[in-house]
MARDREN-241151 format. One record per atom (N, C-alpha, C): residue in three letters; chain; x, y, z. Coordinates in Angstrom, 1 decimal, padded with zeros to 4 digits, always signed. Layout:
+-----+---+--------+--------+--------+
|   r | c |      x |      y |      z |
+-----+---+--------+--------+--------+
| ALA | A |      X |      Y |      Z |
...
+-----+---+--------+--------+--------+
//
This chain:
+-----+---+--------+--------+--------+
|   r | c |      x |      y |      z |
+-----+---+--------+--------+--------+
| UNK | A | +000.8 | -001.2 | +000.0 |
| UNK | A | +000.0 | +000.0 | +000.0 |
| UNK | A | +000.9 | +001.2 | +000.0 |
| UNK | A | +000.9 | +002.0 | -000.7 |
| UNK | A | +001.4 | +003.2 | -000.7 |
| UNK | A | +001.2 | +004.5 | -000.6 |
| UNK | A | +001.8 | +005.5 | -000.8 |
| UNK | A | +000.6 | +006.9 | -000.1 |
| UNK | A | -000.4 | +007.4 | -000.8 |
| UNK | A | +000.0 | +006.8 | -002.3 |
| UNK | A | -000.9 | +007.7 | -002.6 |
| UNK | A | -002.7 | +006.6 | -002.9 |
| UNK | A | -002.6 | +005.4 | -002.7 |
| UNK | A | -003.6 | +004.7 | -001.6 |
| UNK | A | -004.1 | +005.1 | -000.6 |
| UNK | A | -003.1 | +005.6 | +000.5 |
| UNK | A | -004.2 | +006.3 | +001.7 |
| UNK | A | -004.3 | +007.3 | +001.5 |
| UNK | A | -003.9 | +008.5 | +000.3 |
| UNK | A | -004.5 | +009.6 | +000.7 |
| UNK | A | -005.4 | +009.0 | -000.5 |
| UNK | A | -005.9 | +008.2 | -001.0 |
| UNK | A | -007.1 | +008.2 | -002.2 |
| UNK | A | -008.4 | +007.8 | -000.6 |
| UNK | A | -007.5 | +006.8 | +000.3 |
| UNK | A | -008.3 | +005.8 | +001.0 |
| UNK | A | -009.2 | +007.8 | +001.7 |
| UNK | A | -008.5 | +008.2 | +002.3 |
| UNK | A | -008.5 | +009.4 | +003.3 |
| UNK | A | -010.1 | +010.7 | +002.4 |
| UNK | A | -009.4 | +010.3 | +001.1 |
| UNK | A | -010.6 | +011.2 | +000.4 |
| UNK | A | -011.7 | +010.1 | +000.1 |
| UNK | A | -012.1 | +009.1 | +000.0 |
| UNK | A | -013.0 | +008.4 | +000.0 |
| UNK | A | -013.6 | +008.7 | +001.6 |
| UNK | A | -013.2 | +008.4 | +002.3 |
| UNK | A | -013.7 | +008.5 | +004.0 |
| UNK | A | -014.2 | +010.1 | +004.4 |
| UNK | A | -014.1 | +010.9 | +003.5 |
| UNK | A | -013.8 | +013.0 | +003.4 |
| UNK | A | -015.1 | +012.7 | +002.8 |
| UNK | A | -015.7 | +012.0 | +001.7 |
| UNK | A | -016.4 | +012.1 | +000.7 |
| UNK | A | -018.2 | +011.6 | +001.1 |
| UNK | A | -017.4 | +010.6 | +002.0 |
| UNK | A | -018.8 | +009.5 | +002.9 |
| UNK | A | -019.0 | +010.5 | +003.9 |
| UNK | A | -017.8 | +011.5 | +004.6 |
| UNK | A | -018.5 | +012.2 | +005.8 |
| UNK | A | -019.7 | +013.2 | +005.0 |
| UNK | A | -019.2 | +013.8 | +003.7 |
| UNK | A | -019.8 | +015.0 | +003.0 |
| UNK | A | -020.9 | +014.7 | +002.8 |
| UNK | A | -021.3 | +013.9 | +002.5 |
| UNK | A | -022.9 | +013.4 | +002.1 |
| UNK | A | -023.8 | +012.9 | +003.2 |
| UNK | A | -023.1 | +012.7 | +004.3 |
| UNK | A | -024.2 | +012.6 | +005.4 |
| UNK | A | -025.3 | +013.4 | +005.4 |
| UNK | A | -026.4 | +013.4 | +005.5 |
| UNK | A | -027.5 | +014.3 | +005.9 |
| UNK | A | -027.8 | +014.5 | +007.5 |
| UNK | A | -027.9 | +015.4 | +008.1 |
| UNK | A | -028.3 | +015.6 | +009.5 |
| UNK | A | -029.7 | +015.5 | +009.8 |
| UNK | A | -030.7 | +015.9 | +008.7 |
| UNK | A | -032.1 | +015.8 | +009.5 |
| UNK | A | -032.4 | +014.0 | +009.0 |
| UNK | A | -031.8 | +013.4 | +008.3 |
| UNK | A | -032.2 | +011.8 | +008.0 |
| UNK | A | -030.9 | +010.9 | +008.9 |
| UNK | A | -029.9 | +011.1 | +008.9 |
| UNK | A | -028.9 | +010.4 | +009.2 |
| UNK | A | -028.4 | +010.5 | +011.0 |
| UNK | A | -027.9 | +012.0 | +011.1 |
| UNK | A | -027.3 | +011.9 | +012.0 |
| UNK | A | -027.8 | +012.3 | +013.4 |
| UNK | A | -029.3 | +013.3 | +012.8 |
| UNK | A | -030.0 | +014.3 | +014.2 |
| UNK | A | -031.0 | +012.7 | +014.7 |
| UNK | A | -031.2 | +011.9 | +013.9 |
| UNK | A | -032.4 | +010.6 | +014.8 |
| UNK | A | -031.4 | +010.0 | +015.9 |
| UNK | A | -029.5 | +009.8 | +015.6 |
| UNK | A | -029.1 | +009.2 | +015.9 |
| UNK | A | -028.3 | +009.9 | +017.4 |
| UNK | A | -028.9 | +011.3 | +017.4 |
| UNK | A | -028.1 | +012.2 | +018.4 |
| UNK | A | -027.1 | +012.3 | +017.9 |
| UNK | A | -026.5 | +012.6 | +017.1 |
| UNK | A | -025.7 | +013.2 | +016.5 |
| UNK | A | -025.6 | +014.3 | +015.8 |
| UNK | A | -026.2 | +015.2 | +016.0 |
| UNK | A | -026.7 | +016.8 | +015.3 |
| UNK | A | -026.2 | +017.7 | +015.8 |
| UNK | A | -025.5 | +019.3 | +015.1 |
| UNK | A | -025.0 | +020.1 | +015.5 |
| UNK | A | -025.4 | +020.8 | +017.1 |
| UNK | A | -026.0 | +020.7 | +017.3 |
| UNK | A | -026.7 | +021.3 | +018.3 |
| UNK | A | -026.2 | +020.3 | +020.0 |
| UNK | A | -026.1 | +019.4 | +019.4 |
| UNK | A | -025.5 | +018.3 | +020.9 |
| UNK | A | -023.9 | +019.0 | +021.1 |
| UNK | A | -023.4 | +019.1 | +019.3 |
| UNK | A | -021.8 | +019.7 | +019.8 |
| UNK | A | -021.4 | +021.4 | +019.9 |
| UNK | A | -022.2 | +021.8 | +019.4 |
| UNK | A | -022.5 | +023.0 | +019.9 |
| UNK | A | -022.9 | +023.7 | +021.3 |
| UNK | A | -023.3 | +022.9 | +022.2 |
| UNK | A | -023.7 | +022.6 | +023.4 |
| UNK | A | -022.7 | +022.2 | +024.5 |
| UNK | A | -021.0 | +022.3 | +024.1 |
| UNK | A | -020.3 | +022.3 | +024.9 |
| UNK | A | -019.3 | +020.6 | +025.1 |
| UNK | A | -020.1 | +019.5 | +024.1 |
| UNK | A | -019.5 | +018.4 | +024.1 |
| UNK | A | -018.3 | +018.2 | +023.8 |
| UNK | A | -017.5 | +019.3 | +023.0 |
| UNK | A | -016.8 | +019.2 | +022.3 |
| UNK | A | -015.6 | +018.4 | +022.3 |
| UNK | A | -015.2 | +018.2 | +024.1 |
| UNK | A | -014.2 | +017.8 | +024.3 |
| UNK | A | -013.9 | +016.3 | +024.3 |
| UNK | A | -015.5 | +015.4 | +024.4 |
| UNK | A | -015.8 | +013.9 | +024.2 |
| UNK | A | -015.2 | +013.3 | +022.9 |
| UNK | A | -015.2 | +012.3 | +022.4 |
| UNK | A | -014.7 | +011.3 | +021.3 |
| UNK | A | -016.0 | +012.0 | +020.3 |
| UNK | A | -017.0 | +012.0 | +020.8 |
| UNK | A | -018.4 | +012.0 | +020.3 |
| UNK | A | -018.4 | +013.3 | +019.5 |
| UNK | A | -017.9 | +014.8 | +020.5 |
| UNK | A | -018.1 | +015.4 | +019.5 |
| UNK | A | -017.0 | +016.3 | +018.9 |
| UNK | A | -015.8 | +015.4 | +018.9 |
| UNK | A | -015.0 | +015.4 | +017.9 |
| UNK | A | -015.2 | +014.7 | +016.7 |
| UNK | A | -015.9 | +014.2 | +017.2 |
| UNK | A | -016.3 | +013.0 | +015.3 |
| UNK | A | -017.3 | +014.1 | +015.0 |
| UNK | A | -018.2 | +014.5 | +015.8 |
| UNK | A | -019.5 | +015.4 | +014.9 |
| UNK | A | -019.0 | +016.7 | +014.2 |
| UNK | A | -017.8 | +017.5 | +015.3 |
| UNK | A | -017.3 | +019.0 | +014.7 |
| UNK | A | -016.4 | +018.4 | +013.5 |
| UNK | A | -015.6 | +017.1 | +013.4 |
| UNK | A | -014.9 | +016.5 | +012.2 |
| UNK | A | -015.8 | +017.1 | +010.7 |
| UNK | A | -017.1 | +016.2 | +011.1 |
| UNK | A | -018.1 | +015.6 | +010.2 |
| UNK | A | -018.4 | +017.1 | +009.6 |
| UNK | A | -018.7 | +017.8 | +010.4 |
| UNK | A | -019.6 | +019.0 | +010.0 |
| UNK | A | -018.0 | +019.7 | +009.3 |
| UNK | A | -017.1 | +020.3 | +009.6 |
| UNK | A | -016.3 | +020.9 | +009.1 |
| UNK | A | -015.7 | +020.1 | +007.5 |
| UNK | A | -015.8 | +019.0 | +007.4 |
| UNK | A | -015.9 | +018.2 | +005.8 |
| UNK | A | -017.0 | +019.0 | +005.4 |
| UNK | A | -018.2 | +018.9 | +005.8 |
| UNK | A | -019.5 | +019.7 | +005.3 |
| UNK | A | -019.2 | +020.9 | +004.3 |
| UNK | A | -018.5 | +021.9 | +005.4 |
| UNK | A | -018.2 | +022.9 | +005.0 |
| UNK | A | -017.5 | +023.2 | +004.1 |
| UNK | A | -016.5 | +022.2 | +003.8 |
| UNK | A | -015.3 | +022.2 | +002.8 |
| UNK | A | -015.7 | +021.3 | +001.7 |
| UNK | A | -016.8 | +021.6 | +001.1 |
| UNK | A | -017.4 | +020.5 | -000.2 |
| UNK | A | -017.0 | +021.1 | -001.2 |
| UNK | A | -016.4 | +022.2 | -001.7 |
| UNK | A | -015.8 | +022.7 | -002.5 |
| UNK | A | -014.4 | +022.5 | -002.6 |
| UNK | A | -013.7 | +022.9 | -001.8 |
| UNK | A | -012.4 | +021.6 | -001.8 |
| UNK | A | -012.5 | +020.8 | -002.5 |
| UNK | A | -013.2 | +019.9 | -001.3 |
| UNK | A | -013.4 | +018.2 | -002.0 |
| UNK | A | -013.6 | +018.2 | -003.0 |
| UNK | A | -014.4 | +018.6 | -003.6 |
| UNK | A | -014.6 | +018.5 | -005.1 |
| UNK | A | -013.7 | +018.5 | -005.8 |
| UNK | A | -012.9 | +019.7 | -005.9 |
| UNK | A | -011.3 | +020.0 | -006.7 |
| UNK | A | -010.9 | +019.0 | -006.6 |
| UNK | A | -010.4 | +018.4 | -005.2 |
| UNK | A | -009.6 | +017.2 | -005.0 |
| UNK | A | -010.1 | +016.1 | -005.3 |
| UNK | A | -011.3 | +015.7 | -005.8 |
| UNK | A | -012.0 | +014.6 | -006.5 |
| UNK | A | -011.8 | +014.5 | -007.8 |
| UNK | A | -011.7 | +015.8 | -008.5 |
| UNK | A | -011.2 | +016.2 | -009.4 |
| UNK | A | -010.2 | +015.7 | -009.9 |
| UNK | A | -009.2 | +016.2 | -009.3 |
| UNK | A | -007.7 | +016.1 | -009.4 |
| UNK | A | -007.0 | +014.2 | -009.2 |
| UNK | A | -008.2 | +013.8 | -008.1 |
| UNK | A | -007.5 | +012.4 | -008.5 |
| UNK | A | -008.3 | +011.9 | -009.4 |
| UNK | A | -009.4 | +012.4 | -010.1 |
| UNK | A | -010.0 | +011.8 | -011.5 |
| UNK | A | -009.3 | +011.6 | -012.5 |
| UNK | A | -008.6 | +013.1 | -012.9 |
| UNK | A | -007.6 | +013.2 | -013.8 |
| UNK | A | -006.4 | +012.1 | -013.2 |
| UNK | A | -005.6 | +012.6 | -012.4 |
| UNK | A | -004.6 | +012.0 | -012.6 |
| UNK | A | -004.4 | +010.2 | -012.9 |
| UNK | A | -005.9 | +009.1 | -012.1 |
| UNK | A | -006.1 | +008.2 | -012.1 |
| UNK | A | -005.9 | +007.9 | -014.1 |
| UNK | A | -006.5 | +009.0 | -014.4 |
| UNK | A | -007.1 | +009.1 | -015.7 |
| UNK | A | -006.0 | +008.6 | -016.8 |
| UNK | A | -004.8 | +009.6 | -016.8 |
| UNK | A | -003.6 | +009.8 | -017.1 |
| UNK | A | -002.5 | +008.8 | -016.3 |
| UNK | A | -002.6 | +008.7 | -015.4 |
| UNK | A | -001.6 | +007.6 | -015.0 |
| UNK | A | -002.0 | +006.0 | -015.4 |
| UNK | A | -002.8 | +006.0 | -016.0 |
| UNK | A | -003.3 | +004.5 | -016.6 |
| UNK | A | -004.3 | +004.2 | -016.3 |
+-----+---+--------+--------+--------+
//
């Protein structure tokens, strides 16, 4: 396995947080901005949730960089 495997593995895992939905997925499950906004911050719990939501916010990024390993996949064979 090499790096540029885990950084493909790392944007696949960026890509699954991005598409999560909060009012279907994560708010039934107690998982919704409002639990970590509420001061949890410092738990396992809502480090995964401020993770989750800050991918959210960076979906424009992602995209470029979905991009960029499209091409390059593309071109490198």
């Amino acid at each position: 396995m090499g790096l540029w495997t885990l950084l493909e593995g790392f944007l696949l895992l960026a890509n699954a947080f991005a598409v999560l939905n909060e009012d279907r997925f994560l708010a039934p499950k107690g998982w919704s901005f409002s639990e970590f906004s509420g001061g949890g911050s410092k738990t396992l719990k809502g480090q995964v949730i401020g993770l989750i939501y800050a991918i959210q916010y960076l979906r424009v990024p992602l995209i470029v960089l979905n991009i960029i390993t499209i091409v390059v996949k593309l071109v490198s064979g």
